[in-house]
ROKEZA-163368 format. One line per field, with one value per residue (C-alpha): residue in one letter; z, y negated, x negated. Coordinates in steps of 0.25 Angstrom, whole numbers, m for minus. Example, Ala and Ser with C-alpha at 12.3 -4.5 7.8 and 13.67 -1.06 7.14 Angstrom:
aa	(A_S)
z	(31_29)
y	(18_4)
x	(m49_m55)
END
This chain:
aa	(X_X_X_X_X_X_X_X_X_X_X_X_X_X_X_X_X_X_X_X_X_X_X_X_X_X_X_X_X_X_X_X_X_X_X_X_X_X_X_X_X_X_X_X_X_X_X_X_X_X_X_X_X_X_X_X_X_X_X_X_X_X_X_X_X_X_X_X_X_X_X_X_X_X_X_X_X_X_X_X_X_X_X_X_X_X_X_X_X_X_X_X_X_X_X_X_X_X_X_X_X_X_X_X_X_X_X_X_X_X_X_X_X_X_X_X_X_X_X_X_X_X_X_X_X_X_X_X_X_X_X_X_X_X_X_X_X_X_X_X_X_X_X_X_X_X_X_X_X_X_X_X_X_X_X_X_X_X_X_X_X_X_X_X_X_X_X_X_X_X_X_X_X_X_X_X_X_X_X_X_X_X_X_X_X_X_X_X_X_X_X_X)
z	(5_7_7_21_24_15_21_35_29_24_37_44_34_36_23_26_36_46_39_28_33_33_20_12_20_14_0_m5_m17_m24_m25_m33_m43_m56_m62_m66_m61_m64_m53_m55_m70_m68_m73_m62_m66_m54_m62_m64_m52_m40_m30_m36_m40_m24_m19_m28_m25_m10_m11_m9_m24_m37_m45_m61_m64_m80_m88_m101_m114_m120_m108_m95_m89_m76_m81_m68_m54_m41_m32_m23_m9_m1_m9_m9_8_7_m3_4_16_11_4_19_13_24_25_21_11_m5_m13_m29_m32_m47_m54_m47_m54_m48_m39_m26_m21_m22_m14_m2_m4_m7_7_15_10_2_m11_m11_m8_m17_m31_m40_m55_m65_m81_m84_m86_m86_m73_m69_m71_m64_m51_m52_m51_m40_m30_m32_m28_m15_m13_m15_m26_m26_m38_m49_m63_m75_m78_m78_m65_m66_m69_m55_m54_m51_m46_m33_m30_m21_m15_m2_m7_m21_m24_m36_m40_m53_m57_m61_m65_m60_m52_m59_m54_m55_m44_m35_m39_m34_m19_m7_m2_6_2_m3_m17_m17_m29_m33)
y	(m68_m56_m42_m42_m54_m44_m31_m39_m45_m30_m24_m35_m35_m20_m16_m10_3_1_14_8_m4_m2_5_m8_m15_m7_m6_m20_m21_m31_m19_m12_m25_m28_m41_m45_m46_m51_m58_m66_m66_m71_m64_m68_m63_m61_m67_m78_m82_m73_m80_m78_m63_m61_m67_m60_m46_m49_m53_m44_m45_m34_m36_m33_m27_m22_m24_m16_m21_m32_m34_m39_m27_m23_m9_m9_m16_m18_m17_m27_m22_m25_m12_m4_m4_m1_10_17_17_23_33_38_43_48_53_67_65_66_55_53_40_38_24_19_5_m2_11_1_12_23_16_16_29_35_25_31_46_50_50_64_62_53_55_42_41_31_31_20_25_10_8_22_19_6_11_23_11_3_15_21_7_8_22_28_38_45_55_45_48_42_48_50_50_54_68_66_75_89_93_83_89_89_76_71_58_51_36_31_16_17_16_25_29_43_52_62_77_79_70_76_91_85_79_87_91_81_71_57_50_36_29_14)
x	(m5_m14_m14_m13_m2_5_4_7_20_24_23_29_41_42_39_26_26_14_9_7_1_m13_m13_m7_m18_m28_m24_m21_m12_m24_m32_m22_m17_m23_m27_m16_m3_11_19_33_31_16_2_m8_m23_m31_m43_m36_m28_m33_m27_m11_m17_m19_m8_3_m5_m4_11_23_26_27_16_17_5_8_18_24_16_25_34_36_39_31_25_18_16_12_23_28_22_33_40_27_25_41_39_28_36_47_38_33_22_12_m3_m5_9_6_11_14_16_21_18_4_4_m8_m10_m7_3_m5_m16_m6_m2_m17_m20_m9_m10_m24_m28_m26_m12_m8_m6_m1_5_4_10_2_m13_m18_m12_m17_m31_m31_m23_m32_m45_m40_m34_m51_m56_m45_m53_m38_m38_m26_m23_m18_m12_m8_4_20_23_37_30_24_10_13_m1_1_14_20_22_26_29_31_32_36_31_36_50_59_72_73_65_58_60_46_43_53_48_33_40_39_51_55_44_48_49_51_56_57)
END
């Protein structure tokens, strides 16, 4: 399957809004996933076997792209695009809108957002500096350049505030007040 074949078969599944269609086009999830990834159990090096790298990149599939030192435990992924269109969706982030997004992982979702609202618009928050720096690499060779942070994203980033929208990536447990303090009134937080 390709990038395309997909992004077909989500908006014909309803999944992907047609306003969102031509951004998912233009900002392919291989652009955004390392290496080396983790599908059904399996490491597959893209050096090693491009072909099975492509496919699972171009599938509608989570992709484990880190995992905590000494476990099995995803610490970080791509997320399976079916939810992504879904999320983005429900988001109803439209141009002009500021967006936080907390947990930027591979920075894939922030390039949607950055494509759909400005780099000026958007600001994006990772925990992990490693993963910072890398999202922060591939989003510049997209031409999207969103403000990105390595930090606690539960603290939000006050100096963006306020926000029409915020999209949490990361999991959670609770909502921290600081991100509803940083919402417009009447904006939108969506949580996983």
């Amino acid at each position: 399957m390709t990038w395309d074949r997909l992004t077909d078969a989500l908006r014909e599944s309803g999944a992907l809004s047609a306003d969102w269609e031509q951004i998912f086009r233009s900002t392919p999830r291989d652009r955004f996933t390392p290496d080396r990834i983790r599908v059904d159990g399996e490491w597959i090096e893209r050096t090693e076997h491009p072909d099975r790298w492509a496919e699972a990149v171009a599938s509608d599939q989570p992709l484990v792209t880190q995992i905590y030192d000494g476990t099995t435990t995803p610490s970080s992924s791509s997320s399976m695009p079916t939810v992504v269109a879904k999320m983005l969706r429900h988001l109803d982030a439209a141009p002009g809108m500021r967006a936080l997004e907390i947990g930027t992982g591979t920075g894939w979702t922030a390039g949607l957002l950055t494509g759909r609202l400005g780099a000026e618009n958007v600001v994006t928050i990772e925990a992990d500096p490693g993963l910072a720096i890398d999202a922060r690499a591939q989003l510049a060779t997209m031409g999207r350049t969103p403000t990105e942070l390595a930090a606690d994203g539960m603290l939000g980033h006050s100096a963006g505030a306020p926000y029409d929208r915020v999209h949490l990536t990361a999991a959670v447990q609770r909502l921290p007040a600081t991100l509803i303090e940083q919402t417009k009134p009447g904006g939108v937080i969506l949580v996983p």
